[in-house]
KOLPA-69539 format. One record per residue (C-alpha): x, y, z; residue in three letters. Coordinates in steps of 0.001 Angstrom, whole numbers, padded with zeros to 6 digits, always signed. Example, Ala and Ser with C-alpha at 12.3 -4.5 7.8 and 13.67 -1.06 7.14 Angstrom:
+012300-004500+007800ALA;+013670-001060+007140SER;
***
This chain:
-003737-004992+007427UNK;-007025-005312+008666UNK;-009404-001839+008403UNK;-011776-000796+011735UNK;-014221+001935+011662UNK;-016574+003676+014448UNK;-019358+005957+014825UNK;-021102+008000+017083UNK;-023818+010162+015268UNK;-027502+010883+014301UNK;-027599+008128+011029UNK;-028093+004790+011163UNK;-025076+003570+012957UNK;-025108+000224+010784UNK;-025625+001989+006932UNK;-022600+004064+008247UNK;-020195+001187+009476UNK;-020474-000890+006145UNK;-020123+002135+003863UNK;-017477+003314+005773UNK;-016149-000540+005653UNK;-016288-000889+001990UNK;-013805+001599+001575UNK;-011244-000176+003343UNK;-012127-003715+002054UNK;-008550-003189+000471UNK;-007073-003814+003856UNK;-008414-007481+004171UNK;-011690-009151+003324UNK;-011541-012287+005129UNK;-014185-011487+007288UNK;-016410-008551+008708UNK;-018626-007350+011328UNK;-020274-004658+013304UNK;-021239-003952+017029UNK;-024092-001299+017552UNK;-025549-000054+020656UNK;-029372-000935+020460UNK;-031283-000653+023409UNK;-028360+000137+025683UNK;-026778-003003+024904UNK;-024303-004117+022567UNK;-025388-006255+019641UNK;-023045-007869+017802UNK;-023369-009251+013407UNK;-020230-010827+011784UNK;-019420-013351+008988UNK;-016980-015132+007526UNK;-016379-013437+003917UNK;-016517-010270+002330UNK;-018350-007019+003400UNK;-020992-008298+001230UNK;-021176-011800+002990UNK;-021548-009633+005997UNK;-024755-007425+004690UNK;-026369-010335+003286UNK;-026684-012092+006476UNK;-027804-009108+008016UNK;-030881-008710+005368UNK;-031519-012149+006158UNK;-031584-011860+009990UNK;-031980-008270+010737UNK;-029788-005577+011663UNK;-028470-003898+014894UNK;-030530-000729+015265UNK;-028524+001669+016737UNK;-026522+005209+016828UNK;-022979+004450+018082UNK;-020495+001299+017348UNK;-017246-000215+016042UNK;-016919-002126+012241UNK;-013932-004372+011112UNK;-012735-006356+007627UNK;-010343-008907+008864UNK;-006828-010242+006949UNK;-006539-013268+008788UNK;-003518-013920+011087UNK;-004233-015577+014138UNK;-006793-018326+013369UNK;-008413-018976+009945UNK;-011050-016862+008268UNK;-014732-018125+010218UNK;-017628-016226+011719UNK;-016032-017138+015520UNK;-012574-015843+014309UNK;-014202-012867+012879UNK;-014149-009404+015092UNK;-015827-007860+016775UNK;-014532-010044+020072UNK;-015988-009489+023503UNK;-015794-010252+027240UNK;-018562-009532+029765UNK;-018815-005588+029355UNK;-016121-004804+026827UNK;-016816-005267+022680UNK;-013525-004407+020270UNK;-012631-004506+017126UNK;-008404-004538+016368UNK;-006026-004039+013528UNK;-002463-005530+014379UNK;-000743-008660+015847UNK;-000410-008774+019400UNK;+003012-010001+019922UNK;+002522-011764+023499UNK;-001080-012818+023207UNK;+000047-016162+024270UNK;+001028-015436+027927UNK;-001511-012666+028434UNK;-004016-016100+027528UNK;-002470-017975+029607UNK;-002611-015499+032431UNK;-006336-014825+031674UNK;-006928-018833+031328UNK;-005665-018677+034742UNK;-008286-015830+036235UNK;-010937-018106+035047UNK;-011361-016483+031334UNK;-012430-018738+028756UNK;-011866-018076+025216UNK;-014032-018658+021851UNK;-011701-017809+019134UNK;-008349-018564+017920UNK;-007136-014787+017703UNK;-004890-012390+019521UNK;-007718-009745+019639UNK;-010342-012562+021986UNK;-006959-012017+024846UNK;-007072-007966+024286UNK;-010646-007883+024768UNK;-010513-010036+027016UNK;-007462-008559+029333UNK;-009140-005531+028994UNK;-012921-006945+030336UNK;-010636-008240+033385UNK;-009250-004534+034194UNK;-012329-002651+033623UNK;-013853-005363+036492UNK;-011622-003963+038745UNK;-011067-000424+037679UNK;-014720+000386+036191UNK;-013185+003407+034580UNK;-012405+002877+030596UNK;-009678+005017+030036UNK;-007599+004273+033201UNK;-008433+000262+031946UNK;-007195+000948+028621UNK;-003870+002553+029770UNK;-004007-000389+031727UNK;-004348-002528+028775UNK;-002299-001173+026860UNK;+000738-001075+028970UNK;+000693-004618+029040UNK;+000655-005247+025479UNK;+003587-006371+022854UNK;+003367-005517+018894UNK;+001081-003335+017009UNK;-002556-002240+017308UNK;-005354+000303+016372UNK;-008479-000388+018970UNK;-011965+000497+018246UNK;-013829+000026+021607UNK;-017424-000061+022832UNK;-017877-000527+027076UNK;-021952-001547+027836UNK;-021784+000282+030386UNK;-020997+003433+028308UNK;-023199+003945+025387UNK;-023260+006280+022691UNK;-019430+006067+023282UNK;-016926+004738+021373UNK;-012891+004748+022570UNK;-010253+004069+020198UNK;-005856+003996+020769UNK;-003508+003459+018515UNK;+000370+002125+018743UNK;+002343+001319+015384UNK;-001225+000683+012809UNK;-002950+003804+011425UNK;-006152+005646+013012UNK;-007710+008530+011970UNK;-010609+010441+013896UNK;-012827+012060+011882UNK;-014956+015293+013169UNK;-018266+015954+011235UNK;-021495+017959+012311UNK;-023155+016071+014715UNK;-020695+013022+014097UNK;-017368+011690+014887UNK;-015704+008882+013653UNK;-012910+006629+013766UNK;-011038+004758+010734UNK;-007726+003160+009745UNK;-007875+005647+006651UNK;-009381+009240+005680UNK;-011306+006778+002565UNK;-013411+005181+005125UNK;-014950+008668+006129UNK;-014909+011105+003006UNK;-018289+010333+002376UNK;-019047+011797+005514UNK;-016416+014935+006501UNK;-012523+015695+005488UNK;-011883+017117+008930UNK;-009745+014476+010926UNK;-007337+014246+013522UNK;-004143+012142+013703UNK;-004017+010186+016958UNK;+000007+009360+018231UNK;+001165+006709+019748UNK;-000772+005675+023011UNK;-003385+008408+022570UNK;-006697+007915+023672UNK;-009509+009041+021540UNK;-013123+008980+023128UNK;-016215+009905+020525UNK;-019651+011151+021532UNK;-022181+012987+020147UNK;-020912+016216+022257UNK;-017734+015340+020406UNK;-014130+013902+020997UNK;-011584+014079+023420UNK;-007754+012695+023197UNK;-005673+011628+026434UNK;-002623+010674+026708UNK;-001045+007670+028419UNK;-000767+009399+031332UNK;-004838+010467+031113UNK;-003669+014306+030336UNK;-006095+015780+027707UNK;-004308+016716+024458UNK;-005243+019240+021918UNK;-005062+018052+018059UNK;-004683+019897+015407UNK;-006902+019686+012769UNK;-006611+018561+009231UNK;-008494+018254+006128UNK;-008322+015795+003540UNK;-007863+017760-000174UNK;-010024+015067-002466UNK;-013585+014467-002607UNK;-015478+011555-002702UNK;-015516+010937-006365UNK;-011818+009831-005492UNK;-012817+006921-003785UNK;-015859+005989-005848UNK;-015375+003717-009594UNK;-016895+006542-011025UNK;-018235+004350-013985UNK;-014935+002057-014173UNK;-015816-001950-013738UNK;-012963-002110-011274UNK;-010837+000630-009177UNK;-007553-000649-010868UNK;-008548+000108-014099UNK;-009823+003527-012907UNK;-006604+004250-011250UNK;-004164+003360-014061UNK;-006468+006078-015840UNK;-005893+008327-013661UNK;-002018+007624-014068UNK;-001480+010714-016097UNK;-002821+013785-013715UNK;-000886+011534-010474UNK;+002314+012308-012193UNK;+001253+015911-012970UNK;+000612+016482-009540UNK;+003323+015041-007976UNK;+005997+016289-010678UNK;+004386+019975-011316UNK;+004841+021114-008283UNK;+008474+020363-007628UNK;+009756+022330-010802UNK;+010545+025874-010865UNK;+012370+027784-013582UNK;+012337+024393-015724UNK;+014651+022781-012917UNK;+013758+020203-009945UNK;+013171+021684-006786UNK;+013206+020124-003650UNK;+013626+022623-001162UNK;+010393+022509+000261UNK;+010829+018524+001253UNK;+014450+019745+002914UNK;+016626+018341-000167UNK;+019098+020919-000828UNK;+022276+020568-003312UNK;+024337+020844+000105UNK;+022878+017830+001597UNK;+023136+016012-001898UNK;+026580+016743-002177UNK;+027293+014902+001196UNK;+025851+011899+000552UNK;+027933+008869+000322UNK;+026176+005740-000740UNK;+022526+005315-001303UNK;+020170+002384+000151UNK;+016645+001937-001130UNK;+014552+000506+001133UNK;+011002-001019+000466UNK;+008302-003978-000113UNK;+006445-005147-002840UNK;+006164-002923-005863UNK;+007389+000094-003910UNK;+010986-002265-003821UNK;+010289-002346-007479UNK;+010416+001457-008272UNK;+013352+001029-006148UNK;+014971-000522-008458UNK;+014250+001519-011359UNK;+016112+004422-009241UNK;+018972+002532-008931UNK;+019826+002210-012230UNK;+018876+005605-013153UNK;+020566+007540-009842UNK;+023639+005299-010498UNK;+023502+005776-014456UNK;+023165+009703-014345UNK;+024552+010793-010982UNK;+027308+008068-010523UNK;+026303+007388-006806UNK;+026289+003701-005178UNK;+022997+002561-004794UNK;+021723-000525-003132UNK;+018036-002108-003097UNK;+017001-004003-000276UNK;+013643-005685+000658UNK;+013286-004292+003886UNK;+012396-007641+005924UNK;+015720-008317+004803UNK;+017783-005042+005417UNK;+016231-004802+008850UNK;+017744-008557+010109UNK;+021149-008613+008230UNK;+022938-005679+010196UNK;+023751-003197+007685UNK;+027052-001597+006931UNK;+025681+001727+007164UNK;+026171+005086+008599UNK;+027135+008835+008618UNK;+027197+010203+005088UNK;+024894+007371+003891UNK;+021347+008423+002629UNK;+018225+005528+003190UNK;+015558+005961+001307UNK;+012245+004359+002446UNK;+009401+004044-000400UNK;+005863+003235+001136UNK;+002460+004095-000478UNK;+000773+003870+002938UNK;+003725+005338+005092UNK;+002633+002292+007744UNK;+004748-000634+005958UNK;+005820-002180+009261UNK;+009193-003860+007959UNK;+010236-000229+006393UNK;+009339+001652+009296UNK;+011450-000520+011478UNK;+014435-000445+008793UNK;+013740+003045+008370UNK;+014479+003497+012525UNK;+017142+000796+012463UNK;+019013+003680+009730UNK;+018148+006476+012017UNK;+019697+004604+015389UNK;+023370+003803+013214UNK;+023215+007202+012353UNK;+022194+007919+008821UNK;+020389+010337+007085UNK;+016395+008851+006015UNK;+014558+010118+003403UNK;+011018+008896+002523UNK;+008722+008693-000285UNK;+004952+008463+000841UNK;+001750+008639-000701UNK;+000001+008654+003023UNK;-000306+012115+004527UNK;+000609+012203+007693UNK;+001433+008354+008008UNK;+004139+007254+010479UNK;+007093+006743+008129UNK;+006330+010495+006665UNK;+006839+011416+010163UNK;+009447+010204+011117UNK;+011683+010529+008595UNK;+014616+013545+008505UNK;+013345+014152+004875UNK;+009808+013789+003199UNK;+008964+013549-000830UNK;+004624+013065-000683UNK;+003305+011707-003888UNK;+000228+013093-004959UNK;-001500+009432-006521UNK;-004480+010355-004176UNK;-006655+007062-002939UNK;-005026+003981-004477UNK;-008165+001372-003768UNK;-006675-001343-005498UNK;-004603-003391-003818UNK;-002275-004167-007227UNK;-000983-001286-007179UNK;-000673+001251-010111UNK;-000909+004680-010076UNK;+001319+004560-006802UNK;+003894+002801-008261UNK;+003731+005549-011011UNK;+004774+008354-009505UNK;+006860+006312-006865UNK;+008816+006136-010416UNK;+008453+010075-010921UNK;+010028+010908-007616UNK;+012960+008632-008183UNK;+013760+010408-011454UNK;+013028+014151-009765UNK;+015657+012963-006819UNK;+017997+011095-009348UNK;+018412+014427-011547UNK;+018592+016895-008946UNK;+021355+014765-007817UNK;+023229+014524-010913UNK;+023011+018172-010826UNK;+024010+018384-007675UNK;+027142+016300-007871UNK;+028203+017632-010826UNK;+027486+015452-013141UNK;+024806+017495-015277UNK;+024795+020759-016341UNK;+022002+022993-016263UNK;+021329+022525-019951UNK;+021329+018996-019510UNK;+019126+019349-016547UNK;+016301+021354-017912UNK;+016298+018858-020966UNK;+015682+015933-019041UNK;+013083+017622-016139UNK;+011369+019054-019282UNK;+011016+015345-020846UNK;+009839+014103-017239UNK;+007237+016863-017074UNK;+005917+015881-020666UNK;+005328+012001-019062UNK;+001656+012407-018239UNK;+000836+013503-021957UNK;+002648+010675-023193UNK;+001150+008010-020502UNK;-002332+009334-021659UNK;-001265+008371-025397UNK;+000333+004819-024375UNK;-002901+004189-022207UNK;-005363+004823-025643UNK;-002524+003052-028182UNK;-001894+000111-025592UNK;-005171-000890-024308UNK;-006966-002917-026809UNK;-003306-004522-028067UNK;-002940-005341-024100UNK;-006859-007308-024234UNK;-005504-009271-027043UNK;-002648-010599-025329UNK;-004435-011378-022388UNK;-006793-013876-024162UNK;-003765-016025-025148UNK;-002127-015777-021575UNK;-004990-016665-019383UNK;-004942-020321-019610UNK;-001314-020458-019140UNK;-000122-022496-015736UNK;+003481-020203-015812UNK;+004821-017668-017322UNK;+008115-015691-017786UNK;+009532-012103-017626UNK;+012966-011322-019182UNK;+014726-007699-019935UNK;+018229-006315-019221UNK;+018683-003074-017250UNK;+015638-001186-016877UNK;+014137-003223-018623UNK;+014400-006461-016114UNK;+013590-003961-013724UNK;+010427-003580-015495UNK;+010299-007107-015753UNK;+010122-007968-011641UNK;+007062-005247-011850UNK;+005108-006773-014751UNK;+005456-010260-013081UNK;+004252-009383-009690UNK;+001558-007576-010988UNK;+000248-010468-013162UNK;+000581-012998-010236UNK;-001132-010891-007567UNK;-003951-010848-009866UNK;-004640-013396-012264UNK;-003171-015962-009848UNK;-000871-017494-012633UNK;+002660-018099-011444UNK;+004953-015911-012808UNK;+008614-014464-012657UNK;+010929-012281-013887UNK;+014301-012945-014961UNK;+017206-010923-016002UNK;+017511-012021-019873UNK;+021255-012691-019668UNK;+020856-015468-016944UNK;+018514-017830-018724UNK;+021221-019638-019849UNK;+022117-020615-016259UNK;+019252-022673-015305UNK;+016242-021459-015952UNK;+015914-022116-019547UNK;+015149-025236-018633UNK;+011288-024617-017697UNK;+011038-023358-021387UNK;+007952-025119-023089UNK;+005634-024697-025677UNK;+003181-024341-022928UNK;+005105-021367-021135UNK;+004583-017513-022744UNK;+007186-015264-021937UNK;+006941-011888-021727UNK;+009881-009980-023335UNK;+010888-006177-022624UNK;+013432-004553-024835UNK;+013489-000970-025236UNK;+017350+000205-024306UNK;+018778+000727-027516UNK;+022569-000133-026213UNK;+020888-003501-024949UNK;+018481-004150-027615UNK;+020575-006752-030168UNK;+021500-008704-026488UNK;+018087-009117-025590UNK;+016869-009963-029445UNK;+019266-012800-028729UNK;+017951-014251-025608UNK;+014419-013752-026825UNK;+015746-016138-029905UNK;+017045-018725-027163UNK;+013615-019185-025732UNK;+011802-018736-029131UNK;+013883-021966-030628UNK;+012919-024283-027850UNK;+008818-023377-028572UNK;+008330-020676-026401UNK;+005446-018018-027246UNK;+006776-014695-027124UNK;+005656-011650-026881UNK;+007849-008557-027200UNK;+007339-004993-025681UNK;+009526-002883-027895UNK;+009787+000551-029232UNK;+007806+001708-032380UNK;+010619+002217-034680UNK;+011580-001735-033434UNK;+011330-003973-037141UNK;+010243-007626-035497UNK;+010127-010752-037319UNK;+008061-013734-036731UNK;+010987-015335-035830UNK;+011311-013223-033085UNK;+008138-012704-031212UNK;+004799-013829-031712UNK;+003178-010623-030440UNK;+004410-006927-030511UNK;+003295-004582-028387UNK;+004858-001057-029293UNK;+005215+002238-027329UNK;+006135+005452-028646UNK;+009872+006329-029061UNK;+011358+008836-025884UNK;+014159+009598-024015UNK;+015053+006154-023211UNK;+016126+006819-019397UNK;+012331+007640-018730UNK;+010608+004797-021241UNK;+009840+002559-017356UNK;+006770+005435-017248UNK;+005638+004143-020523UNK;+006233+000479-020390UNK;+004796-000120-017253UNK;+001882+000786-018537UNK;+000697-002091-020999UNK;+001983-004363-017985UNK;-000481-003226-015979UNK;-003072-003609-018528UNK;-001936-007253-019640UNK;-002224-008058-015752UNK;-005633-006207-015410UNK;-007064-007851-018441UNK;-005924-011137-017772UNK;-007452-011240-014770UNK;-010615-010153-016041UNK;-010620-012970-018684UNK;-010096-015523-015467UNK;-012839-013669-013620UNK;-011330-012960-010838UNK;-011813-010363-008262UNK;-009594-007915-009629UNK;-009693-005696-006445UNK;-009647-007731-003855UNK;-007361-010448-004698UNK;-007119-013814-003021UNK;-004817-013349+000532UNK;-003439-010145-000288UNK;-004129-006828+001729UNK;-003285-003636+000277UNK;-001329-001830+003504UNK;+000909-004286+004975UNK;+001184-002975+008915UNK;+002635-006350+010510UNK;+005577-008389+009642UNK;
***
């Protein structure tokens, strides 16, 4: 959740941290702060806040002058957001900086309370630091202290550590959260995410599980847990800055549901040869379709949300059993799963810790895992017997878009090479549809200009509303559970989505003159049904307004405001309609002035539970 950078070069150690910093501000901006070696000692400058909190303070009191240090943004866990809570945390000789929970900080603090230690903060990271101050007394070796440490630690963490003793160094490990180490000329660096360092180089290594990673300005070494040196290979990011920048948008989502159309195009493009899918190349071949039993989609958030999209279209088209879980869930309810059943794991970041451990929990009862990541190299793409990357690029945002996009674009590649493969399409049926799906980021580019200003409108009469409700049938509602998250995470008005048949049972009750709801009805076989339930809610004073197809006749009587979208193969209209969701979201939350980026409590990479 929380992002940590560290440098060891020839620039201004500070001016590197917080640019490096304010490209992982996505991962929690609770807090921040920086520890620089000046003058062979460590000096330390955090602040309750954002990144910009953090600089502000600095103007005001000066700040640390140095060549080598550690950064952090902070998501709170452990202890409220304040400028003692805030990292970096220290003992005598030993400054860190942590992403994680530490699953046993309590007895490890009351073992160091014990020793003599006495503790500042609230947090699990003060008893890391702290444990590891108390074996570096005795050891006076860092790396041997830090296997040391580590050994002794429950849960998940990414370390950025600076010793006094050794400056112009900085150590980092990693179990469970992301690190990266990036190489430059003259430079190295460490960062939960290639973002943070872009600016800077694309070369980086990807440090495992217990490795040790030790910067200078000779360069960097990795050790295992056993202190054996270990040669990485190196990689190289394939975007450029301008991919992380707002390149003239006011806000990064807006930018990124531009850049909707040439995500799909890169993630669809290259998976279609001869007019057909192919997914050879991520080790999905019509023999291991053909095997598969049942199918169990597995994810969080809006990930769980493309999910469901895929299983109405995989069970629609390729006649396969398909279940959606959230994984917090799947993980704790022992699954009825096994041989011959396929798990599919959706995670933008590939470090969602509740999908990673229901992705293992599949692997241990013996099924087959297959995982959809936007995050090269991430854990869950590792891991995983079969790998689909998306191509969204940087999603800065934390309401997530473009992601979510081609999330949807995968689900429909898998779900017709499926049918295919099962029988259930033939190959003229097959080219017709993957030639429709390959068309999508033409026709997103047209519902983006047709939708926008329509969407602005609507958001002026939602953003005063206290709640507000979703309702669809079939992909439709499934569009509807996207639509409303996205609009709460943002605009902070509560919202949900209901399926439009089950009104009647209950929550029809909450319908005021004072509630908008938010209709979606483009399936043509559901359409009249939904017309219906849209009437129920308009006759007891509801607004409405209706997302419907441009060939749709609507009455007054029917919906206050229409929002059309171009007529298309109706099995692929989610790609379309999601997009003057996301606008109504992003606008509305614009009109309340929020922080459309950086939303209240939310943090865009969820790596705890």
């Amino acid at each position: 959740m929380c992002g940590i950078v560290g440098y060891v070069g020839y620039r201004d150690c500070s001016d590197v941290l917080v640019s490096a910093l304010t490209k992982l501000e996505y991962r929690g901006y609770d807090s921040a702060g920086i520890a620089v070696f000046e003058d062979n000692k460590i000096s330390v400058a955090k602040s309750k806040g954002k990144l910009k909190d953090l600089v502000e303070k600095m103007a005001a009191e000066g700040k640390p002058q140095g060549h080598a240090g550690i950064g952090h943004t902070r998501w709170a866990t452990h202890g409220e957001p304040s400028d003692i809570n805030s990292h970096p945390h220290s003992g005598a000789k030993v400054t860190l900086v942590h992403n994680g929970i530490i699953e046993n900080y309590k007895e490890l603090k009351d073992f160091l309370v014990k020793q003599g230690r006495e503790f500042l903060s609230d947090t699990d990271t003060e008893v890391v630091a702290q444990l590891l101050d108390y074996y570096y007394a005795n050891i006076k070796e860092p790396i041997k202290a830090i296997i040391e440490t580590t050994q002794e630690l429950r849960g998940s963490f990414a370390l950025g550590i600076v010793f006094e003793d050794y400056p112009e160094r900085v150590y980092a490990v990693r179990r469970e959260s992301p690190l990266i180490v990036g190489v430059g000329e003259k430079e190295n660096f460490i960062a939960s995410d290639v973002p943070a360092i872009i600016k800077y180089t694309k070369n980086y290594y990807l440090i495992e599980h217990d490795e040790i990673a030790v910067l200078s300005h000779e360069g960097v070494e990795v050790f295992d847990a056993h202190y054996q040196p270990v040669t990485k290979e190196l990689k190289t990011a394939d975007w450029d800055v301008d991919a992380v920048g707002k390149c003239g948008y006011p806000h990064y989502m807006i930018k990124e549901i531009n850049e909707q159309p040439n995500a799909v195009k890169q993630t669809v493009a290259p998976r279609i040869k001869d007019g057909m899918p192919c997914l050879e190349e991520c080790s999905i071949t019509p023999e291991k379709l053909r095997t598969i039993r049942n199918i169990y989609i597995v994810a969080c958030g809006t990930a769980m949300h493309a999910g469901m999209v895929g299983k109405y279209v995989i069970e629609d088209i390729a006649r396969t059993a398909v279940t959606v879980d959230i994984a917090s869930e799947f993980r704790y309810r022992n699954p009825i799963i096994g041989e011959g059943d396929l798990i599919i794991i959706i995670s933008q970041s590939g470090e969602t810790a509740d999908s990673l451990a229901a992705m293992r929990l599949a692997k241990e009862k013996g099924a087959t895992t297959l995982a959809i990541v936007n995050a090269m190299g991430s854990t869950i793409a590792r891991e995983a017997d079969m790998l689909i990357y998306t191509h969204a690029g940087p999603e800065i945002s934390v309401a997530s878009t473009k992601a979510y996009m081609v999330q949807l674009s995968v689900m429909y590649l898998f779900a017709f090479e499926l049918a295919y493969a099962k029988g259930k399409f033939d190959e003229e049926k097959l080219r017709y549809y993957t030639s429709k799906l390959e068309s999508m980021p033409e026709m997103i580019e047209k519902v983006i200009a047709q939708t926008t200003e329509i969407s602005q409108k609507i958001s002026t009469k939602l953003m005063t509303a206290d709640s507000l409700l979703y309702i669809g049938r079939g992909l439709d509602y499934a569009l509807s559970m996207e639509g409303s998250l996205k609009l709460k995470e943002i605009s902070y008005i509560h919202s949900e989505s209901y399926a439009a048949g089950e009104l009647k049972h209950g929550t029809i009750s909450l319908i005021t003159s004072e509630m908008p709801v938010i209709a979606v009805a483009t399936q043509s076989a559901l359409y009249e049904k939904t017309v219906s339930n849209i009437k129920e809610v308009k006759a007891r004073g509801a607004k409405v307004i209706m997302i419907c197809k441009e060939n749709c006749e609507v009455s007054k009587d029917i919906a206050d405001y229409v929002l059309k979208i171009p007529c298309y193969e109706e099995i692929l209209l989610p790609m379309l309609v999601c997009v003057p969701l996301q606008l109504i979201a992003y606008y509305t939350s614009v009109q309340r002035g929020n922080d459309v980026d950086q939303p209240r409590n939310l943090a865009k990479s969820v790596t705890v539970e």
